[in-house]
ZAPASE-324777 format. One record per residue: residue in one letter; z, x, y negated of N, C-alpha, C, CB in turn. Coordinates in steps of 0.2 Angstrom, whole numbers, plus 2048, in hexadecimal, padded with zeros to 3 digits. Glycine has a CB too. Layout:
N
aZXYZXYZXYZXY;...
***
This chain:
351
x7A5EEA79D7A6EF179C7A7EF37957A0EF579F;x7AEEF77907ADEF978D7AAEFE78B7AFEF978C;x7A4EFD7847A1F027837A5F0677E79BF00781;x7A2F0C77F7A5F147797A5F0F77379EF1B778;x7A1F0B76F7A3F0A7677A9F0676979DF06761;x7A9F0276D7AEEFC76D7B6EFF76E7ACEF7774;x7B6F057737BDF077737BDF0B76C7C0F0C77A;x7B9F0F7677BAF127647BEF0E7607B6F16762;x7BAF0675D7BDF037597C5F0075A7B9EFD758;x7C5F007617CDEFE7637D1F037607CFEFD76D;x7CEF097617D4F0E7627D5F0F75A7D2F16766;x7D0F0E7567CFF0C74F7D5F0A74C7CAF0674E;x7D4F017507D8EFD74D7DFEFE74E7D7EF774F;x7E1F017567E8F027587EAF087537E9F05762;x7E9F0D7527E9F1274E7EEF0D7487E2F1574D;x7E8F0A7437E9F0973A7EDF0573D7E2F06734;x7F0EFE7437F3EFA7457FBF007447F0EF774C;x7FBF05748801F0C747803F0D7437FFF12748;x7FCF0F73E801F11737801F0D7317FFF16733;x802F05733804EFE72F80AF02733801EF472F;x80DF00736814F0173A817F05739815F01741;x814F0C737819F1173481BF1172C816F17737;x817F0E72B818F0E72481DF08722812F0E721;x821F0871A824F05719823EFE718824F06716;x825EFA719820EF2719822EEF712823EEB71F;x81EEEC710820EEA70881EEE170681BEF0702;x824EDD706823ED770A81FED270182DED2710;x81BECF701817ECC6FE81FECA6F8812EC6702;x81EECA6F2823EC76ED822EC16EA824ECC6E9;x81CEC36E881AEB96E381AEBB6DD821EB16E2;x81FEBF6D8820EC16D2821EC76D1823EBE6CF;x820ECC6CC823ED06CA825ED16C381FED46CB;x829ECC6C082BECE6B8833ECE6BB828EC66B0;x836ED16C183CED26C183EED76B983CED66C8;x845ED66B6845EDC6B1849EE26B4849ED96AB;x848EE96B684CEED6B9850EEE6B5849EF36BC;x852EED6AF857EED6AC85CEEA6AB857EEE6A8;x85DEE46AE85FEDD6AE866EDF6B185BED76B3;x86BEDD6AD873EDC6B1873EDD6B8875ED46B1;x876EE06BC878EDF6C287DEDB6C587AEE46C4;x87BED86CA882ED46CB889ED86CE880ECE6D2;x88EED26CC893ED66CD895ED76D789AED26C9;x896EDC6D8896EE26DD89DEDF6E0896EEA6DA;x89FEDC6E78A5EDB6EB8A6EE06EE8A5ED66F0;x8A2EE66EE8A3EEA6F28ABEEB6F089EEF16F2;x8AEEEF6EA8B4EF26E88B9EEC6EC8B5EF36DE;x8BAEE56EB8BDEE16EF8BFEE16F68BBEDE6ED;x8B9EE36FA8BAEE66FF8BDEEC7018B7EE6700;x8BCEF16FE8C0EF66FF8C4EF56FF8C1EFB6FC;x8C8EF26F98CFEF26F68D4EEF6FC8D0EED6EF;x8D0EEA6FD8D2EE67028D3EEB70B8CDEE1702;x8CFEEC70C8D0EF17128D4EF67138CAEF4713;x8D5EF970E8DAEFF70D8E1EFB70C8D8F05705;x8E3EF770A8EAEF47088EBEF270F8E9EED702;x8E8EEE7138E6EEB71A8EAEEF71F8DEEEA71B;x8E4EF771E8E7EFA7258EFEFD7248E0F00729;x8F0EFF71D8F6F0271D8FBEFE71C8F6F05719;x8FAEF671C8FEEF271C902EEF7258F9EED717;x8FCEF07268FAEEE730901EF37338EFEF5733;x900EF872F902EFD735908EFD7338FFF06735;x90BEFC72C912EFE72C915EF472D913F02722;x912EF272E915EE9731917EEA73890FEE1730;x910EEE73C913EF0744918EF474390FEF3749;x919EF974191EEFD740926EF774191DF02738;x926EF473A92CEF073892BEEC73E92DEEC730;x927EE874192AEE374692CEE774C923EDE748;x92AEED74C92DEF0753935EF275392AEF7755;x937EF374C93DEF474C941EEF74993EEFA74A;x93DEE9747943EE1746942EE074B943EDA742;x93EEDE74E93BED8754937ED1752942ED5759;x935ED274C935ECC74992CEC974A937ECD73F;x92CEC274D927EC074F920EC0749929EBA751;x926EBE742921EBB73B91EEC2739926EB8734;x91FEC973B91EECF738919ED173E926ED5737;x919ECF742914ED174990EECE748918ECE752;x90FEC574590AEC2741907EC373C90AEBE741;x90AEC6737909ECB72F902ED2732914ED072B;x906ED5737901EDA7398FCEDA73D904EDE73B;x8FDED37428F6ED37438F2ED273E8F6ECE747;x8F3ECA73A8EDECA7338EDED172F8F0EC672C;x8F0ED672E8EEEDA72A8E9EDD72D8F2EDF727;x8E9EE17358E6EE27378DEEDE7398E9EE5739;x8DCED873A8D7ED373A8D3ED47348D9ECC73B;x8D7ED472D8D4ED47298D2ED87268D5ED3726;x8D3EE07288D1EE77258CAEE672A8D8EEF727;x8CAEE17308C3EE37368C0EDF7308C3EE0740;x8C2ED972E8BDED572A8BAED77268BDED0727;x8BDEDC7218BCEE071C8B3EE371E8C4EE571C;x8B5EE77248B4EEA7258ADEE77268B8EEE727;x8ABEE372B8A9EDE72C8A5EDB7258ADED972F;x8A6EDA71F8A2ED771A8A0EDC7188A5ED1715;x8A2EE371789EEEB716897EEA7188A2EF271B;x897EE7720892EEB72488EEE4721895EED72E;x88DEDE71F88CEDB71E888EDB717891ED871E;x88CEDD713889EDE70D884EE570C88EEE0707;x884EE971187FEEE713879EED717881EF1716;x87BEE971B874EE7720871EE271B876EE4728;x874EDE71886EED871386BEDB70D873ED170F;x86CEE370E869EE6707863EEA70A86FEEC703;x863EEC71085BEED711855EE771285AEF2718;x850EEC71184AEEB70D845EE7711848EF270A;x840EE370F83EEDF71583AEE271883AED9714;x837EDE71D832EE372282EEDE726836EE7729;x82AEE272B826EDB72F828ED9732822EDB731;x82DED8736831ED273A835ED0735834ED3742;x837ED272E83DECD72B838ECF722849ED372D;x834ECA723831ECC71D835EC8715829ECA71E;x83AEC571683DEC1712844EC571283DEB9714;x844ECD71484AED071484FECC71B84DECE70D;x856ED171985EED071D863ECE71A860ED6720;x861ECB712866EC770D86BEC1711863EC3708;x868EBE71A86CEB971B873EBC720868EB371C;x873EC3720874EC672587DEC772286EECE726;x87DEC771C887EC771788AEBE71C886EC4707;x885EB871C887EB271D886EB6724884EAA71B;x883EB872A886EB772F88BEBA732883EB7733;x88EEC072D895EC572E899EC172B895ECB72B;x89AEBD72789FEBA7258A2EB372989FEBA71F;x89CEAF72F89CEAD7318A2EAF738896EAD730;x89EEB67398A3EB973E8AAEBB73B8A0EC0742;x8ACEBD7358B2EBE7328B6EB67328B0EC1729;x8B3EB17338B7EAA7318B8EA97398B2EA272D;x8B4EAA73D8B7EAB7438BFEAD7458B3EB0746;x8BCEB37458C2EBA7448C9EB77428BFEC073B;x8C8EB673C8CEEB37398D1EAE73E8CCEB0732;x8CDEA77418D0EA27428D3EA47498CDE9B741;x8CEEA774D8CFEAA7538D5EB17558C9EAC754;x8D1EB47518D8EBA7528E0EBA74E8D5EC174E;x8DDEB87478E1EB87438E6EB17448DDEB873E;x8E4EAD7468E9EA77448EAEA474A8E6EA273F;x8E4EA67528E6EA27568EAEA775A8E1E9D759;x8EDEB075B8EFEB575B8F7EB17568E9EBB758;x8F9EB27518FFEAF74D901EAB7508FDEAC746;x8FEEA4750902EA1754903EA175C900E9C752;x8FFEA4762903EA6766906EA9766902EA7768;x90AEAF76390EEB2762914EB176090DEB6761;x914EAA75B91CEA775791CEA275E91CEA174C;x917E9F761918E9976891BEA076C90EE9576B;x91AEA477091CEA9774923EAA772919EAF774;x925EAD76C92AEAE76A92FEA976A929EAF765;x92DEA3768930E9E767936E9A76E929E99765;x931E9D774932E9C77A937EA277D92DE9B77C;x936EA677A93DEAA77C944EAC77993BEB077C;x942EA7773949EA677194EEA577294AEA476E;x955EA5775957EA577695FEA4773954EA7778;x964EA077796DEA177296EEA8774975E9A774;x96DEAC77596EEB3779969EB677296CEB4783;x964EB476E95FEB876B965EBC764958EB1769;x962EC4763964EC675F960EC875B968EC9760;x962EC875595CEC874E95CECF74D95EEC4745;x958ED174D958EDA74A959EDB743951EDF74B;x959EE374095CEE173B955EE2735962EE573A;x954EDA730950EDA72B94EEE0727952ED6728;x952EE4725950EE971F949EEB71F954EF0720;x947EEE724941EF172593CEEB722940EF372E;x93DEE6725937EDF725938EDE71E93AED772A;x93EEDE71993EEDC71293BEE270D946ED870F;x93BEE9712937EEE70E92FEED70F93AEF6711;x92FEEB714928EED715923EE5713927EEF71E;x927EDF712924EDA710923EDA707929ED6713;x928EDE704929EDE6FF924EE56FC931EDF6FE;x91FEEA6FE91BEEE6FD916EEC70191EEF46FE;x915EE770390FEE570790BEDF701911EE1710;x912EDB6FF90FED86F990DEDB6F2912ED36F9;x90EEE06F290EEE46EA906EE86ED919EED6E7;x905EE96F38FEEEB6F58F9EE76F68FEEEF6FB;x8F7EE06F98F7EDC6FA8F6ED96F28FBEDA6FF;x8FBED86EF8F9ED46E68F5ED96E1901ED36E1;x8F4EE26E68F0EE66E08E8EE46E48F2EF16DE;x8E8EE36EA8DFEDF6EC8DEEDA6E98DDEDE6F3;x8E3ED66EA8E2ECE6E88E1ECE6E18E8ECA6EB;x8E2ED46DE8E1ED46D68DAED56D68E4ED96D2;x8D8EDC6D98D0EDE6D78CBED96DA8CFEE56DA;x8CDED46E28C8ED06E38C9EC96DC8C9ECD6EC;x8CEEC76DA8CEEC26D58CAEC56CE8D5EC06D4;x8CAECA6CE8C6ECD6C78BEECC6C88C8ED76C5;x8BBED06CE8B6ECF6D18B3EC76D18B8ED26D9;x8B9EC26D58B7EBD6D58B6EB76CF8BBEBB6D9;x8BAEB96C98BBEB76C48B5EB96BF8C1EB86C4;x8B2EBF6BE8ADEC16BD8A7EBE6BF8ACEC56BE;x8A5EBD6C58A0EB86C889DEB16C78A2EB76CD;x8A4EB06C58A6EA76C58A4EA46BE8B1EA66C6;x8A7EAA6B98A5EA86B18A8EA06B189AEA86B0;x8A9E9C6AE8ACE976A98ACE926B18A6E946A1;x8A7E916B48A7E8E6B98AFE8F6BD8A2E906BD;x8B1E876C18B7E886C48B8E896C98BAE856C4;x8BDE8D6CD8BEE926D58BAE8D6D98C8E946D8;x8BBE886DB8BCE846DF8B3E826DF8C2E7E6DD;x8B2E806DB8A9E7F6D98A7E866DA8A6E7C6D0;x8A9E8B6D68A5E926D98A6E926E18A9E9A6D5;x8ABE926E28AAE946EB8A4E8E6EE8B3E936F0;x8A3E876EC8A0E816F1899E856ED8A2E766F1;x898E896E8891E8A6E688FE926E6892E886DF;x894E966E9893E9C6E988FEA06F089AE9E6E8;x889EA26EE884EA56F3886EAB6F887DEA66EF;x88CEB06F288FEB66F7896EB36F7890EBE6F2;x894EB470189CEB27008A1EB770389DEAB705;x89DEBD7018A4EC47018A9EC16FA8A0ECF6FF;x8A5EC06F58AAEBF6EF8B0EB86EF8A5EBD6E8;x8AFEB66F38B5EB26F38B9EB16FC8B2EAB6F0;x8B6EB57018B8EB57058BEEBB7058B3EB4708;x8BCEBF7018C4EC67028C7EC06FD8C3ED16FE;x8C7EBD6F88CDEBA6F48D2EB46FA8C9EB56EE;x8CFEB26FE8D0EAD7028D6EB27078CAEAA705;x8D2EB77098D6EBB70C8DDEBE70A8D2EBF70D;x8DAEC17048E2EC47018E6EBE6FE8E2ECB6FB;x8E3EB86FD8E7EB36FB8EDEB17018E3EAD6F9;x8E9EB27088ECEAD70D8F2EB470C8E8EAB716;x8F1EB870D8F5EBE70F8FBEBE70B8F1EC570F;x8FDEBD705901EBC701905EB8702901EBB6FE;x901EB1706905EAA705908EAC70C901EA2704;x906EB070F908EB171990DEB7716900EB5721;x90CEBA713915EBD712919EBB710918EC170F;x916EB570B91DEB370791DEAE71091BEAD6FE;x91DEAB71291FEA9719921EAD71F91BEA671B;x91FEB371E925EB672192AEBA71D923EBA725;x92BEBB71892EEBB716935EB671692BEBC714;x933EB0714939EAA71693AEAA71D936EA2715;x936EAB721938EAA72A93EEB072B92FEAC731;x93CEB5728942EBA72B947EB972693FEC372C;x947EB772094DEB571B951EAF71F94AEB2712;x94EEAA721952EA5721955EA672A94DE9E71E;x951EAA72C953EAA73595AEAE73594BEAE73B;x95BEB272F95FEB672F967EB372D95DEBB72C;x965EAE728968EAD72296BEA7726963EAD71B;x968EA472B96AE9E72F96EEA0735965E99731;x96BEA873896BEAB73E969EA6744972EAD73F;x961EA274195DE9E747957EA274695CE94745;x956EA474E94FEAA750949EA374F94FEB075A;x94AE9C751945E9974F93FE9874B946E9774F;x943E9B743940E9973E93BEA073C946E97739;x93EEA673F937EAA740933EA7745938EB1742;x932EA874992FEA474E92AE9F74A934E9F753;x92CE9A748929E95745924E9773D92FE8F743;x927E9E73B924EA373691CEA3738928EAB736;x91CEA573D919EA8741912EA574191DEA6747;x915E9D743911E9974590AE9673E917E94747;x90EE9573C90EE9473490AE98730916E94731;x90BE9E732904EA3730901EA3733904EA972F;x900EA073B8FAE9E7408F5E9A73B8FCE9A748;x8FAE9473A8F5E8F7388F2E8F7308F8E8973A;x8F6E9672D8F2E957268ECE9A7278F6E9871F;x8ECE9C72B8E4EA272C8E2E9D72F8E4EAA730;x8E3E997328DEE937378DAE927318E3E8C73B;x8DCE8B72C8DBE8B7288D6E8E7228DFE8A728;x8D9E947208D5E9771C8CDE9A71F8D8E9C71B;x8CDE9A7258C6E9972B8C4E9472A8C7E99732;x8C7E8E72B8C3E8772C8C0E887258C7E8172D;x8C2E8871F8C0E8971A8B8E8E71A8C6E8C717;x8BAE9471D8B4E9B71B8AEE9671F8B7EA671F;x8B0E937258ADE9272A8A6E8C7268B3E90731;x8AAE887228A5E8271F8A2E8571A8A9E7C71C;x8A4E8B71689EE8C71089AE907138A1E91709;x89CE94719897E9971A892E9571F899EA071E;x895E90722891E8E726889E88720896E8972D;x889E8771C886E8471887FE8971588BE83712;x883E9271687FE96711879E97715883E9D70F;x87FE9971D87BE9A724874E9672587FE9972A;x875E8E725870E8972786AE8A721874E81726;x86BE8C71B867E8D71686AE8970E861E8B719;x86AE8970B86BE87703867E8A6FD871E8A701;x866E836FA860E836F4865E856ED85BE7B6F3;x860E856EA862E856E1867E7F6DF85AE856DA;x869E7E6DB86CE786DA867E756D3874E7B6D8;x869E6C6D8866E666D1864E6A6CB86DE606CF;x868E6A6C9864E6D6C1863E716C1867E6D6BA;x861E786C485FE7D6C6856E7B6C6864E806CE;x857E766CB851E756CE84CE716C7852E6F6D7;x850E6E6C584EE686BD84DE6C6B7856E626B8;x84CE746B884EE776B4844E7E6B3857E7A6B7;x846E7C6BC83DE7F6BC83BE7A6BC83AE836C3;x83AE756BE835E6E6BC835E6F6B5839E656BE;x837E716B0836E726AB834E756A8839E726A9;x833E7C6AC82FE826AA828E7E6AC832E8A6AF;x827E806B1822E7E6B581DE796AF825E796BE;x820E746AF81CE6C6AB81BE706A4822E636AA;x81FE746A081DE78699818E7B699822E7D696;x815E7D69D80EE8269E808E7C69D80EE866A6;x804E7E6967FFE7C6957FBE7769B7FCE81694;x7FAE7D6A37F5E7D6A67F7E796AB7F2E836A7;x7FDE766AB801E716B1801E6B6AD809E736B4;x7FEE666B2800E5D6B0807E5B6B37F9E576B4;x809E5D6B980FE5C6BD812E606BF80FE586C2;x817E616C181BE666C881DE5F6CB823E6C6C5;x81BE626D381FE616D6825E616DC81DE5E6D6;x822E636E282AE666E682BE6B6E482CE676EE;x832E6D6E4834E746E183AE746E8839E756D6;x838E786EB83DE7A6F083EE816F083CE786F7;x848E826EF848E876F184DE8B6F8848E896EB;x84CE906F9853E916FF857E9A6FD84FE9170B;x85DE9B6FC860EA06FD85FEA4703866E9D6FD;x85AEA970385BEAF70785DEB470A859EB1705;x862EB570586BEB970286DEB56FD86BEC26FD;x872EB86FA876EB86F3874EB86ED879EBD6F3;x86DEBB6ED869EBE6E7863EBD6E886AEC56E5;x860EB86EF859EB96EF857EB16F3857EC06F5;x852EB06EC851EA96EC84CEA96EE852EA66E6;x84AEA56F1841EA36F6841E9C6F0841EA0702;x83AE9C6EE838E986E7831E946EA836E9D6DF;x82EE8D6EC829E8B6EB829E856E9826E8B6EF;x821E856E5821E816E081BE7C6E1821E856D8;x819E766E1813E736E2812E736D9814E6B6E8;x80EE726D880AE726D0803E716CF80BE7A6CC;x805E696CD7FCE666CB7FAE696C47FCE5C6C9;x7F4E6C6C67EFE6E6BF7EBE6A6BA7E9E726C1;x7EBE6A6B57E4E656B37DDE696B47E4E636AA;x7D9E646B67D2E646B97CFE6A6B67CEE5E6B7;x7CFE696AE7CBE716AB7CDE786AA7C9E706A6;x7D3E756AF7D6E7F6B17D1E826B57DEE816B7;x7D0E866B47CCE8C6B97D0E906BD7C8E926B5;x7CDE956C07D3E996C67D5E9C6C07D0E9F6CE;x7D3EA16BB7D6EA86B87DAEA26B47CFEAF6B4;x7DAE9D6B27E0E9A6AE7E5E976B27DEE956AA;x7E5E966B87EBE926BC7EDE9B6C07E6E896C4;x7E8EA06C17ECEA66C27F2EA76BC7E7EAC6C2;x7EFEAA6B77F4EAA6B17FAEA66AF7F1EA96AD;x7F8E9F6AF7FDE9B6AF803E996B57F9E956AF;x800E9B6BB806E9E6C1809EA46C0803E9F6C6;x806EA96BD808EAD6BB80DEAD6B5804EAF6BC;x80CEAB6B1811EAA6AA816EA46AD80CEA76A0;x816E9D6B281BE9A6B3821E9F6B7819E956B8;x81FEA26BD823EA96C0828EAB6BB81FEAF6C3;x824EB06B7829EB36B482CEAF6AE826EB86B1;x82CEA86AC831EA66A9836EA46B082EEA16A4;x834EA26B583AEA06BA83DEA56BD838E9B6C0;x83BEAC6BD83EEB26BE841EB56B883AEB56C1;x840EB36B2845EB66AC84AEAF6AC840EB96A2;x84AEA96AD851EA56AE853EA66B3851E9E6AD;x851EA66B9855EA76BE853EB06C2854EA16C3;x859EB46BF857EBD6C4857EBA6CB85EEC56C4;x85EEB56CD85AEB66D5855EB36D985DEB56D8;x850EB16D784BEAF6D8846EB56DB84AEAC6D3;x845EB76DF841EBC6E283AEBC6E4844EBE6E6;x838EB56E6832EB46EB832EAC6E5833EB36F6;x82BEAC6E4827EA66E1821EA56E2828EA66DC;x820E9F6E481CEA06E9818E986E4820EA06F1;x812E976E280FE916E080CE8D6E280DE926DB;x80AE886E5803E856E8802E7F6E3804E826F0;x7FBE806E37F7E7B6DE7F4E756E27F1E7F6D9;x7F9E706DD7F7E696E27F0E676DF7FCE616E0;x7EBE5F6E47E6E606E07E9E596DB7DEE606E5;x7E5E576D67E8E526D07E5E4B6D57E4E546C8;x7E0E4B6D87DEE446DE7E5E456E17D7E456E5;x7E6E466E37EBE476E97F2E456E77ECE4F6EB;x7F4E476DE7FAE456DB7F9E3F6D77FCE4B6D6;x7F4E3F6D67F2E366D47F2E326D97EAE336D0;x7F0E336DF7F2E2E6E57F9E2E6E77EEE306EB;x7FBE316E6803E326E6807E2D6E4806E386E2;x804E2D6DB808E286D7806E206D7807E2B6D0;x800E216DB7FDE186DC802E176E17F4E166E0;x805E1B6E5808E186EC80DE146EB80AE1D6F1;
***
């Protein structure tokens, strides 16, 4: 039988249990010497725009032109513009949801929330984009016919020709964006090392998008110029399989970011270094870290003490290591120390 004090305490506890829940949750940090004045990183958002807006007006006026050539390579140009204004649109919603704030079922934050949108954007691409392209130069291809008549190009060399002068001003602002990021480091290393992959995923995008007009472009120059409807057709194709591609690509970095990723070798050689410079440490040892987001680094550290530290000197001293590993690295967010015992690390080294 419950007694009167015993529900009072339940109703107690359900209650204060209520208003943890309503209130903001505020997920444990490790450090606080963040500087609020520190640099901001550079911002993909403008790259995206740029990109989206070029995309859908680019979309619409390529269906337009294919309705009135007939041209297979311009039907495949407008599908990609249009896939890519969704992706666009897609790493928006990406970079917004990984920006709220942790909580109690996600107390490490939604930072990995950009890799699983871009995840679905590599999809997109290879699926809509490229495997969409090439059924439609294969369909086409099949209806061709010695009876086939070419419609007339103009439209297609107006609209190919202002698609790339829109298409080369995004592909500018994502390369500025990207190239800022990157600093002295080279494209190719920045991307296998790069934790946001909005900043190089719209480059990839408006890169393919160029090289797919310049391919349709030749498909409808030369189909005309030979008067063989195959070679659009085969235009077609050809832009299938470069969005294929540029997927298989998105699909291996992101999928790396997705599974999880640490700091890099000398990244990691670099807090072993901090760590061991402190007076009140004899060793460091594991330093594991994992990418959260883009900008949020999960940090632990095992660190042997000498014997005649006390708590208020191994506090301090964890405390002054943090903030030197949080003024070398800003993205470092959570740091987290455990103190080995020095038996434990001498038995180590007999082994």
């Amino acid at each position: 039988m419950t007694t009167p004090t015993a529900a009072a305490n339940a109703a107690a506890k359900a209650a204060a249990a209520k208003a943890v829940a309503d209130t903001d949750y505020e997920a444990p940090d490790g450090q606080s010497h963040r500087n609020p004045n520190a640099e901001e990183h550079v911002e993909s958002t403008s790259s995206v725009l740029a990109a989206i807006a070029a995309n859908i007006l680019i979309g619409i006026v390529k269906f337009i032109a294919a309705g009135i050539s007939g041209s297979s390579a311009m039907i495949s140009e407008g599908i990609h513009s249009i896939v890519d204004s969704g992706n666009g649109m897609l790493i928006l919603l990406g970079l917004k949801k990984a920006k709220r704030a942790a909580d109690q079922e996600h107390p490490f934050g939604y930072g990995t929330e950009l890799y699983f949108w871009t995840l679905v954007v590599a999809i997109m691409i290879f699926a809509l984009g490229g495997g969409f392209s090439i059924y439609e130069g294969y369909t086409h291809l099949r209806e061709v016919g010695p009876d086939t008549v070419l419609g007339n190009p103009t439209m297609n060399y107006i609209v190919i020709g202002a698609s790339i002068i829109l298409e080369g001003a995004s592909l500018s602002v994502a390369l500025r964006n990207f190239n800022k990021a990157r600093g002295d480091i080279r494209p190719m290393q920045f991307i296998r090392e790069a934790k946001d992959p909005s900043l190089f995923t719209v480059v990839f995008e408006d890169s393919a998008a160029l090289m797919g007009l310049i391919i349709a472009l030749a498909g409808v120059f030369f189909s005309h110029l030979l008067n063989n409807p195959y070679l659009d057709s085969a235009a077609s194709i050809l832009i299938g399989l470069l969005l294929c591609t540029v997927a298989i690509v998105l699909l291996r970095e992101t999928k790396g970011l997705l599974i999880g990723e640490g700091m890099k070798g000398s990244e990691v050689r670099e807090i072993e270094a901090i760590v061991e410079a402190n007076d009140q440490v004899i060793e460091c040892g594991r330093v594991l870290s994992l990418y959260m987001g883009p900008h949020d680094v999960l940090l632990t550290i095992d660190a042997t003490f000498v014997e005649s530290a006390g708590r208020d000197d191994i506090v301090d001293a964890i405390d002054e290591i943090e903030g030197h590993i949080v003024e070398r690295f800003p993205d470092v967010t959570r740091v987290f120390i455990e103190t080995e015992s020095l038996r434990h690390t001498r038995a180590v080294d007999l082994m």
